[in-house]
C-alpha positions in Angstrom: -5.5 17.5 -1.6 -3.5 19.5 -4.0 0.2 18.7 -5.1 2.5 21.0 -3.2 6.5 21.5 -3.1 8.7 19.3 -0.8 8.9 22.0 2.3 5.4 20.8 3.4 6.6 18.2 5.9 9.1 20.3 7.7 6.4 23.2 8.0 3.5 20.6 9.7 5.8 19.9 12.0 7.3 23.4 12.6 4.2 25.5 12.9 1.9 22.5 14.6 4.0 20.1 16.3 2.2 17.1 14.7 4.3 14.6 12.5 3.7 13.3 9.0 4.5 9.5 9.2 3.8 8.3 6.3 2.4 8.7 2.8 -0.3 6.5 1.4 -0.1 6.6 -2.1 -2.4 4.1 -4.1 -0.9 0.6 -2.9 2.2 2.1 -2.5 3.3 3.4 1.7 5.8 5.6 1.8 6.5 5.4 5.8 8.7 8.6 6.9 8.2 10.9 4.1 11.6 13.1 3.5 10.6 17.2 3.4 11.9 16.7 -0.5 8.7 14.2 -1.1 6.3 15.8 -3.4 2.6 15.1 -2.5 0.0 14.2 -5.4 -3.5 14.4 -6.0 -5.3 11.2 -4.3 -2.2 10.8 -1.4 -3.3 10.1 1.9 -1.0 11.1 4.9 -0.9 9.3 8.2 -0.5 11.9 11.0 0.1 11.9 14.8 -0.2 14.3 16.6 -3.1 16.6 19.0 -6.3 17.2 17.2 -5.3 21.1 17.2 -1.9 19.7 15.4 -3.5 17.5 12.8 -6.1 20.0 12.0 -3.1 23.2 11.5 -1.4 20.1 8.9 -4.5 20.1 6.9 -4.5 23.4 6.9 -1.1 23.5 5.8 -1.7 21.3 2.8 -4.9 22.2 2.0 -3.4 26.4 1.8 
């Protein structure tokens, strides 16, 4: 996963419908990521949502 500016969040949700619920990050959860949170390298995002959702976020984030 690349990093990526802080809009990510509120386009998932706009173009898919699924919802980012929280960032794993290391040992670290970050549980309702704001759209000004800045994803890093090595985060894993916790997403609920249909499969056709989930699969337009990783889209999303992936570019």
């Amino acid at each position: 996963m690349r990093t990526t500016d802080g809009l990510w969040a509120r386009r998932a949700r706009r173009r898919t419908g699924a919802s980012i619920v929280a960032v794993v990050r290391g040992e670290e959860v970050i549980v309702s990521p704001t759209p000004q949170e800045v994803l890093r390298g090595g985060d894993l995002l916790v997403v609920i949502g249909t499969h056709e959702g989930i699969a337009g976020v990783k889209q999303i984030i992936r570019g």
